[in-house]
C-alpha positions as CSV (number, residue, x, y, z in Angstrom):
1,X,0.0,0.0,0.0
2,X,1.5,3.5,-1.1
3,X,2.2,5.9,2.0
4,X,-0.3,8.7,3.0
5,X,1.5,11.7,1.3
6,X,2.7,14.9,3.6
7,X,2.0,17.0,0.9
8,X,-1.5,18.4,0.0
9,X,-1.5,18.4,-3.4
10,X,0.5,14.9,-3.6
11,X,-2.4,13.6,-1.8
12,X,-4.6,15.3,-3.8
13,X,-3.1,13.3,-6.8
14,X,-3.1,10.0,-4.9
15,X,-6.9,10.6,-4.5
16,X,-7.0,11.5,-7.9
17,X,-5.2,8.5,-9.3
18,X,-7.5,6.1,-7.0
19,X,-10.6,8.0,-8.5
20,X,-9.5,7.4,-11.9
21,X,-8.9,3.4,-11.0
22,X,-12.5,3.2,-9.8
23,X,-13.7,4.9,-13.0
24,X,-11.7,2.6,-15.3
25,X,-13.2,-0.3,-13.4
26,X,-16.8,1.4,-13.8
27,X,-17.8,2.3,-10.1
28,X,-20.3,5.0,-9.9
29,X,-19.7,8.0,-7.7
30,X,-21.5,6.2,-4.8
31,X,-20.0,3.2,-5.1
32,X,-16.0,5.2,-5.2
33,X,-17.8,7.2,-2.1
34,X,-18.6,4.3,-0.3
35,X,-14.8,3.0,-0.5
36,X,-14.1,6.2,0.3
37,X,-15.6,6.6,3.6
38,X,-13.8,3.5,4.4
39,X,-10.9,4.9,3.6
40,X,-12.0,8.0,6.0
41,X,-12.5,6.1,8.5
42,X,-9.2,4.6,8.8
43,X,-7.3,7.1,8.2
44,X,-9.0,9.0,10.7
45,X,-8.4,6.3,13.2
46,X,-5.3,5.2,12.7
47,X,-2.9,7.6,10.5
48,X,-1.5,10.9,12.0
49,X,-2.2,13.8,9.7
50,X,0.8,15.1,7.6
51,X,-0.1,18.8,7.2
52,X,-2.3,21.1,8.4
53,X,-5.4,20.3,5.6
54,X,-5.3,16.3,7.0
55,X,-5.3,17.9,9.8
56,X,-8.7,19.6,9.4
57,X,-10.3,16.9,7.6
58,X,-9.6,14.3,10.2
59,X,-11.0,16.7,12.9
60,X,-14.4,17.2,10.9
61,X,-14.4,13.8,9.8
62,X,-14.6,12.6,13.5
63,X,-17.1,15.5,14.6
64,X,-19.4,14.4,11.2
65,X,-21.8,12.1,11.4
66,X,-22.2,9.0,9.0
67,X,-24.6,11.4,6.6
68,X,-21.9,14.2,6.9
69,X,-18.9,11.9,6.2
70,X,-21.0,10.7,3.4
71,X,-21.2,14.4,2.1
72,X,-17.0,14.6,2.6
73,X,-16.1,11.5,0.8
74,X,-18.6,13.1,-1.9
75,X,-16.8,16.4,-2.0
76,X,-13.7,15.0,-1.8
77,X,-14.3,12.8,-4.9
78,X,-15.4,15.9,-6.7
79,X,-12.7,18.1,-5.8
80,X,-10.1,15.5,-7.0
81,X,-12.6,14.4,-10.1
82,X,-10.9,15.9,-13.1
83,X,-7.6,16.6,-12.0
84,X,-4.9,15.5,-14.1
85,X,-2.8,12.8,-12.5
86,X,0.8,13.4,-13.1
């Protein structure tokens, strides 16, 4: 499993590139935010943030309830939907 990037905009790509694997294997947005809350969860959990934006998203990850983390796992996949991987 790749390491959880320190950088913000690294991260931003890993997120991207992950997006862009659950398009090419035809997962719908809800499907890719299901995964994703997973994802949330356990890095919430169980990974230290590496920068102040982690930082932020852990803390309203854990005050959010399971609608609300749905909501950030949603935005999340839209803010990264698009990018261009490098």
């Amino acid at each position: 499993m790749e390491q959880v990037s320190s950088s913000w905009e690294e991260w931003k790509q890993q997120l991207a590139q992950a997006v862009k694997i659950g398009e090419s294997m035809n997962m719908s947005r809800e499907q890719m935010a299901k995964r994703a809350e997973a994802i949330g969860d356990f890095l919430a959990q169980r990974v230290d943030p590496r920068n102040p934006e982690q930082k932020v998203l852990q803390e309203l990850w854990q005050a959010a309830d399971q609608d609300e983390q749905q909501a950030i796992a949603g935005a999340m996949i839209k803010l990264v939907s698009g990018q261009e991987v490098h």
